[in-house]
PLY file of the C-alpha trace (Angstrom):
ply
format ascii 1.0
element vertex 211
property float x
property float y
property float z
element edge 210
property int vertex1
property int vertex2
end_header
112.17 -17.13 -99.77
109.87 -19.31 -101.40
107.35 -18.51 -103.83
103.59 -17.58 -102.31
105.38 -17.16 -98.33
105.84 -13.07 -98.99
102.53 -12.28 -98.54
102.69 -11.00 -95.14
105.24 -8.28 -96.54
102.55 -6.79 -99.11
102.05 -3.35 -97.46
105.81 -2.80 -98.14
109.11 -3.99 -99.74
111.28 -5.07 -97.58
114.94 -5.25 -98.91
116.67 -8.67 -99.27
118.73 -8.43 -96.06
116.01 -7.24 -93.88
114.09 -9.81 -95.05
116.62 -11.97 -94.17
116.68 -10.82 -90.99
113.29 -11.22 -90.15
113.63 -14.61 -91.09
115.85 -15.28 -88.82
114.47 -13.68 -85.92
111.58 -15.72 -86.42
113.52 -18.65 -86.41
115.23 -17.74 -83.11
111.63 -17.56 -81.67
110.46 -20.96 -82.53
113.97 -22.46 -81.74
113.88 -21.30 -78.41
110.59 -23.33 -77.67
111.96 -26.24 -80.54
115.16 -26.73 -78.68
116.63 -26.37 -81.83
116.13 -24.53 -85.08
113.84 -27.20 -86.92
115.80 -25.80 -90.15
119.44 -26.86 -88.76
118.45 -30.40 -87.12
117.28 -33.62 -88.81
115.89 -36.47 -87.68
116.38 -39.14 -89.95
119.99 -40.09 -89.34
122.96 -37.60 -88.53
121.53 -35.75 -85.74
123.22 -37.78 -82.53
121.23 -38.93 -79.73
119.69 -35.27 -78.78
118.33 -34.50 -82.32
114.39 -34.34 -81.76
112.23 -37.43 -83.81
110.12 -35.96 -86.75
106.77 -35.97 -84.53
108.95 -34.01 -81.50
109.57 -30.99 -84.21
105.40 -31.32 -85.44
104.28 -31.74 -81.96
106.47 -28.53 -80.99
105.09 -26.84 -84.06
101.71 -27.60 -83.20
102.26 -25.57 -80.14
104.06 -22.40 -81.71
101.06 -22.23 -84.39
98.86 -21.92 -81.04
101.42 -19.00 -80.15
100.98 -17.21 -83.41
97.07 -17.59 -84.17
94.26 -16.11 -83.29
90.85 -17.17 -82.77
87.98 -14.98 -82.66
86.84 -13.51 -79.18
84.95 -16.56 -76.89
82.10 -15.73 -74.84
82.24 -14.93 -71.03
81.79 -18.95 -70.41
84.70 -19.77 -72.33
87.35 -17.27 -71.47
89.47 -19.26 -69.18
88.68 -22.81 -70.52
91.74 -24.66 -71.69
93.38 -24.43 -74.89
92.38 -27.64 -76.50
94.98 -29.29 -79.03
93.33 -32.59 -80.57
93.85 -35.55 -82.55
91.59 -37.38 -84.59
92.57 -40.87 -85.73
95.50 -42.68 -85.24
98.02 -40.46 -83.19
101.34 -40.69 -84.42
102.67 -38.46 -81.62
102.70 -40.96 -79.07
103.60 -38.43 -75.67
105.47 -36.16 -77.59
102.04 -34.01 -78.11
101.44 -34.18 -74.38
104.89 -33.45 -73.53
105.20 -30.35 -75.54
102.14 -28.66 -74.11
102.77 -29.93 -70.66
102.75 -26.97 -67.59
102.19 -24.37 -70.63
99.96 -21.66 -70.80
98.81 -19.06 -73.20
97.10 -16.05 -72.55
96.51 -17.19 -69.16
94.71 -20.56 -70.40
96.07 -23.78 -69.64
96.42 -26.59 -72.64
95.28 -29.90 -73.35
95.54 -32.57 -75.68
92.70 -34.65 -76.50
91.89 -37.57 -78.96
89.28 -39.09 -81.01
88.05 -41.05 -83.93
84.96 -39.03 -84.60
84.67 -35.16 -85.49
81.85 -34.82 -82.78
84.00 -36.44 -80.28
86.58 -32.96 -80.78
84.25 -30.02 -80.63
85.74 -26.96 -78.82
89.37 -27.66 -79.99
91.36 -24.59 -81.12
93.77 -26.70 -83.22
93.07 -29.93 -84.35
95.60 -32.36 -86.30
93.67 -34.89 -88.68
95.81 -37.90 -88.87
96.52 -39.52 -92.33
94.70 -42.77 -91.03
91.49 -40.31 -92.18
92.75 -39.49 -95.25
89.50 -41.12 -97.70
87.03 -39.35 -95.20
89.16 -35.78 -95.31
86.49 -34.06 -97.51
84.01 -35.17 -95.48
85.92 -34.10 -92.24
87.28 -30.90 -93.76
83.68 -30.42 -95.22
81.83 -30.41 -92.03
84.87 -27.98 -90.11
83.61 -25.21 -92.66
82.23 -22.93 -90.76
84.05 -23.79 -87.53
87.09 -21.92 -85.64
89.57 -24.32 -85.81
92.78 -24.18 -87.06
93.03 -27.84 -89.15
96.44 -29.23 -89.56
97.38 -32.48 -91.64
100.36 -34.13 -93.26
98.22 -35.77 -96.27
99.66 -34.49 -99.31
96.66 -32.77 -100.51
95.60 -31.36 -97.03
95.80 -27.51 -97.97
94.67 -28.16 -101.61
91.26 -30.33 -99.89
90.81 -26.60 -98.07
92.85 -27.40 -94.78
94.84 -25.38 -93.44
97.97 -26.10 -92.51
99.55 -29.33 -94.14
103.01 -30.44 -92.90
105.62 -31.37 -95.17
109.26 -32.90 -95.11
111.95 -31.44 -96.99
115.68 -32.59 -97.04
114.88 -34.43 -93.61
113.07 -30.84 -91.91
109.71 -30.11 -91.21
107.96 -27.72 -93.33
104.83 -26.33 -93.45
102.14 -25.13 -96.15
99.27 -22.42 -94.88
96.09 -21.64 -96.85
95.16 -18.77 -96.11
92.00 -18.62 -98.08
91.06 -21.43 -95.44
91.97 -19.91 -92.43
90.29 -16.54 -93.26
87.21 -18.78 -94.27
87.75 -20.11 -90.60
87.57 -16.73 -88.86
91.34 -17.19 -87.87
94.31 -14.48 -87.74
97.60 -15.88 -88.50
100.49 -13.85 -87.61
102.47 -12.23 -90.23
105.67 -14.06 -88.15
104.30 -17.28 -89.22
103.04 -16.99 -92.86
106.78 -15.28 -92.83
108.16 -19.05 -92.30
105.54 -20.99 -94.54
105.02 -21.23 -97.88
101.59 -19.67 -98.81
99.04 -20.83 -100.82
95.02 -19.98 -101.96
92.40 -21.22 -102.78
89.28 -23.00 -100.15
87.15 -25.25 -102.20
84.87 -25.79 -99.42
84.29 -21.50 -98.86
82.48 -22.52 -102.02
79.88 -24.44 -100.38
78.63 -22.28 -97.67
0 1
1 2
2 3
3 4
4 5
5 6
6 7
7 8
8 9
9 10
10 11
11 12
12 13
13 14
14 15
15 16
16 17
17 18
18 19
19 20
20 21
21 22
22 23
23 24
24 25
25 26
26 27
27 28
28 29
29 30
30 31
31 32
32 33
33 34
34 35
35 36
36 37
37 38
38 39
39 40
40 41
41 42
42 43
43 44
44 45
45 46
46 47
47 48
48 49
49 50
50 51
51 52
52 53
53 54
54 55
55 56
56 57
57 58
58 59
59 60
60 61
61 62
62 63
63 64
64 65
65 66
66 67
67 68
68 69
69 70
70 71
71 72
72 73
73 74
74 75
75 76
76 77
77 78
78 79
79 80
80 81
81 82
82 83
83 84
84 85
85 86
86 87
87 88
88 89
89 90
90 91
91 92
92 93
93 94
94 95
95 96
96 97
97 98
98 99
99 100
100 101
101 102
102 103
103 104
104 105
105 106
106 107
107 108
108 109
109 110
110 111
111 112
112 113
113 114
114 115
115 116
116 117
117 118
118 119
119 120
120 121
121 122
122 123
123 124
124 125
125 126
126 127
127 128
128 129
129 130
130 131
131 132
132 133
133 134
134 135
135 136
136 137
137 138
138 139
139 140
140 141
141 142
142 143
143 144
144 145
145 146
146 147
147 148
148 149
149 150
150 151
151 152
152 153
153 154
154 155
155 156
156 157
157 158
158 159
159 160
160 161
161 162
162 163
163 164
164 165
165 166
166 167
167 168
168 169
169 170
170 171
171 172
172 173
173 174
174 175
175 176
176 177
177 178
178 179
179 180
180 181
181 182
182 183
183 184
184 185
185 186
186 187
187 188
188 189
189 190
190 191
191 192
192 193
193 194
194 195
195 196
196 197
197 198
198 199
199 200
200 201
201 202
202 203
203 204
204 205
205 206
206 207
207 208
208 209
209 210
């Protein structure tokens, strides 16, 4: 396991093999939703006609870290609204977004995907993915999310070290992904210990140090 992604496992050692299989139980959960375990499927060459594209795997990821998060309590008005999954600037998902969320729900709350080009444009989004298109304005956009519940995700490489909180990354061909969880408790959020168990872990929020 990689270095920083054991933190869930602080209030006890697990041994090597049941950490193993933990691992792999996770796995089985988002493969069941991915079609395929992202970690046994590529997408740039050698995975035949049914291997998903790179943006299938994020889109589908996008949609377990909805699964495995959790926001604080909304108010009364807000209960049943949808489940909003955005993207500001360029989309690189194309339909793959929509088509990953379509005829879901979660907790009883239908999703959505919505897009934009301005931060105000996306308020109310539970998980929004900031395109790399926005990549000179990210402190700016990370800077005015500070005190928001949202769970930010990016694919710049210095997303999670800007103080976002989940940054994408490609290794070997496979989707990977990086959480700060200085950020996301700065954010209000609760990430499951399943997830942080399949990421590789990382502190420090620059902008908790502007509140």
């Amino acid at each position: 396991m990689r270095k920083g992604s054991r933190l869930w496992s602080g209030r006890g050692a697990r041994s090597i093999n049941g950490s193993r299989m933990f691992r792999r139980e996770v796995i089985a959960v988002f493969a069941a939703i991915l079609w395929a375990a992202p970690t046994a499927r590529t997408f740039a060459g050698g995975g035949g006609d049914q291997a998903p594209g790179e943006y299938q795997v994020k889109a589908a990821f996008l949609f377990n870290f909805a699964r495995f998060v959790e926001w604080p309590p909304r108010g009364a008005e807000g209960a049943g609204a949808p489940i909003e999954m955005c993207v500001l600037g360029d989309d690189p998902f194309g339909e793959a977004l929509d088509r990953a969320v379509a005829g879901k729900t979660l907790n009883d709350r239908s999703m959505e995907v919505r897009r934009g080009r301005k931060v105000q444009e996306l308020n109310g989004c539970e998980v929004l993915f900031i395109s790399t298109s926005e990549k000179s304005r990210l402190p700016e956009i990370l800077g005015s999310l500070r005190t928001v519940h949202v769970l930010t995700v990016g694919e710049s490489d210095d997303f999670a070290a800007q103080g976002g909180e989940v940054q994408f990354t490609l290794e070997d061909n496979h989707v990977r992904f990086i959480i700060n969880v200085d950020a996301t408790d700065r954010a209000g959020l609760k990430v499951s210990s399943k997830l942080l168990g399949l990421a590789h872990v990382v502190h420090g929020d620059p902008l908790r140090k502007k509140n």
